[in-house]
C-alpha positions in Angstrom: -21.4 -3.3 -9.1 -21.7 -6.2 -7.5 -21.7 -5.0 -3.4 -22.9 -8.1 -2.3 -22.0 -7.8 1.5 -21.8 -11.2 1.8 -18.6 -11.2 -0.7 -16.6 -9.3 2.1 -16.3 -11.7 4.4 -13.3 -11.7 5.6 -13.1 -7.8 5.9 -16.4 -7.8 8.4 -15.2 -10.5 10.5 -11.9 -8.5 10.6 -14.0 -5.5 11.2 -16.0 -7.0 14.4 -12.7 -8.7 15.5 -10.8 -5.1 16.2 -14.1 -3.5 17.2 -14.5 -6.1 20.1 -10.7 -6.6 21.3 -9.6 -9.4 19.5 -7.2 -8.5 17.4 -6.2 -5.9 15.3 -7.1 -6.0 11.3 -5.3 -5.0 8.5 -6.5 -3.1 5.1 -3.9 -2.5 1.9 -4.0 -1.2 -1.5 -2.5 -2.5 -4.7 -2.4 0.6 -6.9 -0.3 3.0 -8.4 1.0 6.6 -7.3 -2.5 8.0 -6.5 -2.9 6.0 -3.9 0.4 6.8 -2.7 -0.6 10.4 -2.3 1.2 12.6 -5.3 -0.5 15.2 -5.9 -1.5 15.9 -1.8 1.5 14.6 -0.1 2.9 11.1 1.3 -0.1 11.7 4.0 -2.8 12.8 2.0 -3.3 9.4 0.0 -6.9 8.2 -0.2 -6.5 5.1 1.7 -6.0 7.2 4.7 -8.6 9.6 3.9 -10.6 6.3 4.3 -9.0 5.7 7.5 -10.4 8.8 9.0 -13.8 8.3 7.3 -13.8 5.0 9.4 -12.5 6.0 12.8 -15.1 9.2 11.9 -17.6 6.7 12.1 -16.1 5.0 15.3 -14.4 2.2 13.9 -10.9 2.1 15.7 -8.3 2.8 12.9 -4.7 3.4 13.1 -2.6 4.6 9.7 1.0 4.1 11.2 1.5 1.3 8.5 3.5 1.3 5.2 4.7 -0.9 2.8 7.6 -0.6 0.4 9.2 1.8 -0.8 6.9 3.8 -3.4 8.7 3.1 -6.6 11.2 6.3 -6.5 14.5 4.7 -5.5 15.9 7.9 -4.9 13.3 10.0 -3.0 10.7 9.4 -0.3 7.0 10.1 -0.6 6.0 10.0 2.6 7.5 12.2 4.9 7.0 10.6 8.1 10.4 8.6 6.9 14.2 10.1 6.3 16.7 8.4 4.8 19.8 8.8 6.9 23.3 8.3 4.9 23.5 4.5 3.5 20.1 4.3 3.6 17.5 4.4 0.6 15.5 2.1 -1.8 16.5 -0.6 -4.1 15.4 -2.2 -7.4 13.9 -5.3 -5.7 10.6 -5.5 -5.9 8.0 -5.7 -3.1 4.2 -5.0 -2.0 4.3 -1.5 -2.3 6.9 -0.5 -4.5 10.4 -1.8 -3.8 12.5 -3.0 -0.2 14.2 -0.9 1.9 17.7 -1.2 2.6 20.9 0.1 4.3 24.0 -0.9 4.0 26.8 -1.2 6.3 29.7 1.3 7.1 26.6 3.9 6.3 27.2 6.8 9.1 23.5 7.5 9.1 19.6 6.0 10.2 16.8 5.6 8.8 14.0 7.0 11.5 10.1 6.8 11.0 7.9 8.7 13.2 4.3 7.9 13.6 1.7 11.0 13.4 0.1 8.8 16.3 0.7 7.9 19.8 1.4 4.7 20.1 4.3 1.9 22.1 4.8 -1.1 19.6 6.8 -1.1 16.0 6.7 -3.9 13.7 9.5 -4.0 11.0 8.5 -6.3 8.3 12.8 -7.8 7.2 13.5 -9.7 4.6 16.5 -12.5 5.2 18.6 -14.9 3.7 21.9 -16.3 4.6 24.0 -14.0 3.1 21.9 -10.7 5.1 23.7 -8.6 7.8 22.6 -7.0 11.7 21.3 -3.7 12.7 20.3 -2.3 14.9 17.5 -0.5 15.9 15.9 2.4 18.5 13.0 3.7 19.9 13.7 7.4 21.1 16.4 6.9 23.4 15.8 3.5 25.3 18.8 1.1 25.3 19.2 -0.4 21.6 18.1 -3.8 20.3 20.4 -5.9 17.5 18.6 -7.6 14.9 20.2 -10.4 13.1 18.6 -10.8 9.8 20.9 -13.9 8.5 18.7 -16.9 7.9 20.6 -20.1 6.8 17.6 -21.5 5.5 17.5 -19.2 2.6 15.6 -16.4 1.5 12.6 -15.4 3.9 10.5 -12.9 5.5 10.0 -12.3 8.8 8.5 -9.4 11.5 10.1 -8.0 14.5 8.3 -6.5 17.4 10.0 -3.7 19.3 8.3 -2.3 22.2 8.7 1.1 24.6 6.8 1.2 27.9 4.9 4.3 27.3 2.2 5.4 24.8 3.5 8.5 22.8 4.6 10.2 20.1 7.7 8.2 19.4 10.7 8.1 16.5 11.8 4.4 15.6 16.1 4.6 14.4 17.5 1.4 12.3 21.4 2.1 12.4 24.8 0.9 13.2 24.4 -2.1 10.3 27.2 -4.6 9.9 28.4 -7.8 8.0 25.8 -7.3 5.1 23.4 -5.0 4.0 20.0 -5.5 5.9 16.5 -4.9 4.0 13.3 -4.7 4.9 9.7 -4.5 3.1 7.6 -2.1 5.5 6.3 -1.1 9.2 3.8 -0.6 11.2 3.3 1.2 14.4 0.3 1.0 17.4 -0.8 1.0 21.1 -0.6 -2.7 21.7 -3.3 -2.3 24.4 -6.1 -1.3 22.0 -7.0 -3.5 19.4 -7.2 -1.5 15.6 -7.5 -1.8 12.0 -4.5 -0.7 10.8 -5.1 0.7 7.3 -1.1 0.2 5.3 -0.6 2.5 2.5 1.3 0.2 -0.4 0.8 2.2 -3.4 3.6 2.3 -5.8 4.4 5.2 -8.2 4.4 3.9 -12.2 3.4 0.6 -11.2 1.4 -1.6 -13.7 -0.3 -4.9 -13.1 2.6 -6.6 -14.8 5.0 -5.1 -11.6 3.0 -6.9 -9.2 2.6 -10.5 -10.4 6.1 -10.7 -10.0 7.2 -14.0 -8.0 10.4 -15.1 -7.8 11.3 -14.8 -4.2 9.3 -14.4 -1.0 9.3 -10.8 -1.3 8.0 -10.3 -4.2 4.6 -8.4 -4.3 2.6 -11.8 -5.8 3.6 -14.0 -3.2 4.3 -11.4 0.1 0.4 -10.0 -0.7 -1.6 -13.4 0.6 1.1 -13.9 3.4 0.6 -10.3 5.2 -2.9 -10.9 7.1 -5.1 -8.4 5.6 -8.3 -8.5 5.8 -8.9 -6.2 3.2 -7.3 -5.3 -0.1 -8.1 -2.5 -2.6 -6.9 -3.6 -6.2 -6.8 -0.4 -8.6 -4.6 -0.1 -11.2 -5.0 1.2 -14.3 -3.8 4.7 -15.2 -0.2 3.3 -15.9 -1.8 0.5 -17.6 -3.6 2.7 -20.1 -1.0 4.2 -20.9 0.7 0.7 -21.9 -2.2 0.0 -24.3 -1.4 3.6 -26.0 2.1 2.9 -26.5 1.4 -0.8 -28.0 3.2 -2.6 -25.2 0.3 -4.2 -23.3 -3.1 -5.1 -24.7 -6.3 -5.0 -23.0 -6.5 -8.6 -22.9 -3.6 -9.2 -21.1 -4.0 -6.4 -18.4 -7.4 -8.2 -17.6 -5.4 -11.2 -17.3 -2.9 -9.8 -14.7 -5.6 -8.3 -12.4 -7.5 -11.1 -12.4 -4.2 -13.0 -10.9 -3.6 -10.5 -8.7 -7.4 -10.4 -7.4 -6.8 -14.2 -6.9 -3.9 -13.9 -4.7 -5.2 -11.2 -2.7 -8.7 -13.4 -2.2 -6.1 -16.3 -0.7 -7.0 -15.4 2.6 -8.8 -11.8 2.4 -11.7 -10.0 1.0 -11.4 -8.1 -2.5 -12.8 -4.9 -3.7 -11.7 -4.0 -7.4 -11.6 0.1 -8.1 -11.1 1.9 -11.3 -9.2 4.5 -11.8 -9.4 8.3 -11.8 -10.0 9.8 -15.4 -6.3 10.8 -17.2 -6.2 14.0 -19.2 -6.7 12.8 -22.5 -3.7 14.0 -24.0 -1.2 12.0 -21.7 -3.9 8.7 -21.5 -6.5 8.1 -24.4 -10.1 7.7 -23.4 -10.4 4.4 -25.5 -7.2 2.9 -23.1 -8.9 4.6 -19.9 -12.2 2.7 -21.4 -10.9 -0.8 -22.3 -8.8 -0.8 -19.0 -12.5 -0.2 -16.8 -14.2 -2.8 -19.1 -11.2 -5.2 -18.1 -11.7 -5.0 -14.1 -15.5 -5.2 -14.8 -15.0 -9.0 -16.6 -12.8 -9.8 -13.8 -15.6 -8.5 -11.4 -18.1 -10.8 -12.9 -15.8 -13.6 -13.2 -14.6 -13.8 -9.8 -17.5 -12.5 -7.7 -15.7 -9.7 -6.2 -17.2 -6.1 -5.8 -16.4 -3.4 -7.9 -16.4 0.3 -7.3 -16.1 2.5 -10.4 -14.3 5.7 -9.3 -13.6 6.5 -13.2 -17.7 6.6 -13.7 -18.3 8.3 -10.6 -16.0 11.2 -12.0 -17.4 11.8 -15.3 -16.5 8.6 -17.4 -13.2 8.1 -18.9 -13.8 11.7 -20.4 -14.5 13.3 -17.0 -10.9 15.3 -17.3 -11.9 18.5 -18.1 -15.4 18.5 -15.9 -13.2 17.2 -12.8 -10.5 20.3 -13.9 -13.1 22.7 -14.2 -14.0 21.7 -10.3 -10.4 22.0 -9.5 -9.8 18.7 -8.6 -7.1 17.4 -10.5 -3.2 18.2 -9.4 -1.7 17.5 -12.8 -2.8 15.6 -15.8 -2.6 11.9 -14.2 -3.1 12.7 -10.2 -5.8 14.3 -8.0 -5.5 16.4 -5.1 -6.7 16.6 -1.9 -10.4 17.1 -2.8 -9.9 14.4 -5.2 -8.5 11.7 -3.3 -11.1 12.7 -0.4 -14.2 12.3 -2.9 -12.1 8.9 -3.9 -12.1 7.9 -0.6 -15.6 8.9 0.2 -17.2 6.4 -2.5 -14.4 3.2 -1.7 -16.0 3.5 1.9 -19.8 3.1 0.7 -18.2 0.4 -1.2 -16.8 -1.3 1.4 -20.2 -1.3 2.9 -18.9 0.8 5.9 
């Protein structure tokens, strides 16, 4: 509803801006663990099916860019990272799921290796005056120490790091003293091209209630207007359902939450609101999966933002068993491949792309 193209403003000029060498662009979710890819791997979420829908078309798209954690402190979803020993997640909250961190005396690295060519990192740190150094490697050119410390309190900052040649490269973070050191996310490119660089910021169990936290720069209702997108994809909802069946979130409220979150996004970039994928009924109700759709449409109308309705696109909030039957679905909350690819397919007519 509501694909008025002149509400994406933001996202077009974005759009023409990488397209014509300018500079690069920058699309994000806010969703939950289907858009972080369970159910067809860390690199098999939707948003970067999307990706390659749009460089299919010839937009110039990289997908070297994520952003937190995921929301499981003790694994990885995406495998392109490896936590080496004294590295892994946290409980701190960030766009994305939760911050990075490693700790010092920790005899291992953390390494992240693009699928894609490219000669540039950007590591997204968090600071404050009590943070420690670390440093950090591309392949095997000389090392570079990064001071996170900031005596002017808590902050976040980005750090270029930069190898001559364009390949398929492996970034290290190691060797970290005084404090721990954190950081939120990275991204990776060929700093000659210009690009939209689509981040995958999905978190696992999230509800709209994790994401209007605030209470320090990080945190994902103040970091999401101060990252530069262009465009951001609010979902959420399958977690939140699930709230309203166990009697510990009402409808109400949930429409209250996304509508704050839409606002922050809309700060500085253009929206698009998505429903979710139909739940098997017997782990999410259909009157939760139905009051939660009903809520993002009222927040459509009263902000002006587009809407794309996967969950009607799929059958309704009933469409379970049809979208089984098809051999769609990877368990009773998540889609696979085909799933997240039919997903993608309709958030790209949305976009008006």
């Amino acid at each position: 509803m509501n694909l008025d193209r002149r509400t994406m403003f933001a996202a077009r000029v974005g759009r023409a801006a990488a397209a014509s060498g300018i500079r690069r662009s920058r699309w994000l979710v806010v969703d939950d663990s289907t858009s972080r890819g369970v159910g067809d791997g860390g690199t098999g979420a939707w948003i970067y099916h999307l990706g390659r829908m749009m460089r299919a078309a010839g937009y110039p798209v990289t997908m070297n860019g994520f952003l937190g954690q995921g929301g499981n402190v003790s694994a990885t979803f995406d495998p392109r990272y490896v936590f080496g020993n004294g590295w892994s997640g946290t409980n701190t909250p960030t766009v994305g799921g939760y911050l990075f961190v490693g700790f010092a005396g920790g005899t291992g690295a953390f390494t992240y290796t693009p699928l894609e060519r490219v000669n540039t990192f950007e590591i997204i740190f968090t600071a404050n005056a009590s943070t420690g150094s670390v440093l950090v490697q591309i392949d095997d050119d000389p090392p570079v120490t990064v001071n996170t410390a900031r005596a002017s309190g808590d902050q976040v900052f980005t750090q270029t790091f930069t190898t001559t040649t364009l390949g398929f490269h492996t970034i290290r973070l190691y060797g970290v003293s005084g404090s721990a050191v954190y950081f939120v996310g990275m991204n990776a490119y060929d700093r000659n091209a210009t690009a939209i660089d689509i981040f995958n910021s999905g978190w696992s169990g999230s509800k709209a209630s994790d994401w209007i936290v605030n209470q320090s720069p990080w945190s994902p209702l103040n970091l999401i207007s101060q990252l530069g997108a262009d465009q951001i994809i609010v979902g959420l909802g399958i977690n939140d359902a699930g709230a309203i069946d166990n009697g510990q979130l009402t409808a109400a409220t949930y429409q209250s939450q996304i509508q704050t979150i839409a606002q922050a996004a809309g700060a500085s970039a253009s929206v698009l609101l998505k429903t979710a994928i139909p739940s098997n009924p017997s782990a999410v109700s259909v009157a939760s999966m139905t009051a939660v759709a009903a809520a993002q449409y009222n927040v459509a109308r009263a902000l002006g933002v587009p809407l794309v309705d996967i969950q009607y696109m799929m059958g309704g909030p009933n469409g379970f068993g049809l979208n089984s039957q098809f051999g769609i679905m990877f368990d009773a909350l998540h889609g696979n491949g085909a799933c997240y690819w039919d997903e993608a397919r309709n958030v790209f007519a949305a976009a008006g792309l």
